[in-house]
N, C-alpha and C positions, 0 to 999 in steps of 0.2 A: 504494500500500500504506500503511496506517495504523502509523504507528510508536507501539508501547507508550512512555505516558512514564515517564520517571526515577522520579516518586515512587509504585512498585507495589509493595504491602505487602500476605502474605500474613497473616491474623489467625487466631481462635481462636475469637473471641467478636462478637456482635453488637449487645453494651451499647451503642456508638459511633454507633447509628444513629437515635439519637432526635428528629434533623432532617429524618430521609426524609420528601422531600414527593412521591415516586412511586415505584411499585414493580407491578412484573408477574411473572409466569412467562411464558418463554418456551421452544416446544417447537422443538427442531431434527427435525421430519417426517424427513428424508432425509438421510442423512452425504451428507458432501461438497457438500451445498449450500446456503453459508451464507444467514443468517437473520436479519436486521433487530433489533436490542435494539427500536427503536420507529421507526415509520412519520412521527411527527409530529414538530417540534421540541420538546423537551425542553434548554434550557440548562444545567446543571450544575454544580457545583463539586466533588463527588463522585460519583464511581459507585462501586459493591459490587455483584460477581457473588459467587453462590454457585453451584457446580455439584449439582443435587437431592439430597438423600443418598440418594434412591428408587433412581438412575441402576444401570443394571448396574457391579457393580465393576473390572471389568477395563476400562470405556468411558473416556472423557473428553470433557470441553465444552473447544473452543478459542475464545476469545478474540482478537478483531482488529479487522482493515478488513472491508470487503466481500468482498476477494479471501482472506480468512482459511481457512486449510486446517491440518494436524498444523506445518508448517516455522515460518509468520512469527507465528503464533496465542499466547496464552498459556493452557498448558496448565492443567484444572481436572480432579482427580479428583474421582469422587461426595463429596458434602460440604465440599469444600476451598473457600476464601471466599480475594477480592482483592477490596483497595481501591486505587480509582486517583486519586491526590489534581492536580485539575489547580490548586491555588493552590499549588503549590510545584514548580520548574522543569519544570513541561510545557508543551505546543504547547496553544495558546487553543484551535485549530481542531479539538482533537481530545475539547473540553469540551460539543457537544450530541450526545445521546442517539441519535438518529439513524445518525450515523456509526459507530457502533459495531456488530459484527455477531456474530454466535454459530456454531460448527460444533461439528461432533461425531462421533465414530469411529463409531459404532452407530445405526438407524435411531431416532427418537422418545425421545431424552433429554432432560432439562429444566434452564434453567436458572433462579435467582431473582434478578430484576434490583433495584436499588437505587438512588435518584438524590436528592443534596440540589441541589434547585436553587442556581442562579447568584444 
């Protein structure tokens, strides 16, 4: 299981992200069966999820490992943004893009992924 690190900060604004050097949507198809942020490596020093503000209101994007479900996930409602700072006390190994994985309570929600590389 992938453990969320220490420095995750919900924001408001997306002035902050003027280094992004990748960025996708990604659609969770099926609740309950999480969904790769990206296939390839990606190194990072930043990540930012937003959950779509499109998403039905009452849904949510969780946030995680692979094995990410509502329990060990970090909850996103429609529109709600996290940043995950891995240069300040997080796990190295939990800084390419890859490892990171998306769920979601409702079929076909989206999320907007964000990455400054490493």
């Amino acid at each position: 299981m992938l453990m969320l690190p220490v420095a995750v900060t919900r924001f408001s604004s997306w002035r902050c992200l003027l280094a992004v050097s990748f960025s996708k949507t990604v659609t969770v198809s099926t609740a309950g069966t999480p969904v790769q942020c990206n296939t390839s490596p990606v190194p990072m020093r930043k990540l930012y999820i937003q959950a779509d503000p499109d998403n039905t209101v009452s849904e949510v994007i969780y946030v995680g490992g692979s094995d990410v479900l509502s329990e060990p996930g970090y909850e996103l409602a429609p529109g709600e943004k996290v940043a995950i700072d891995f240069t300040q006390e997080s796990l190295p190994k939990n800084s390419d893009l890859p490892l990171w994985w998306l769920n979601a309570s409702a079929n076909g929600l989206k999320a907007n992924i964000f990455a400054v590389r490493a």
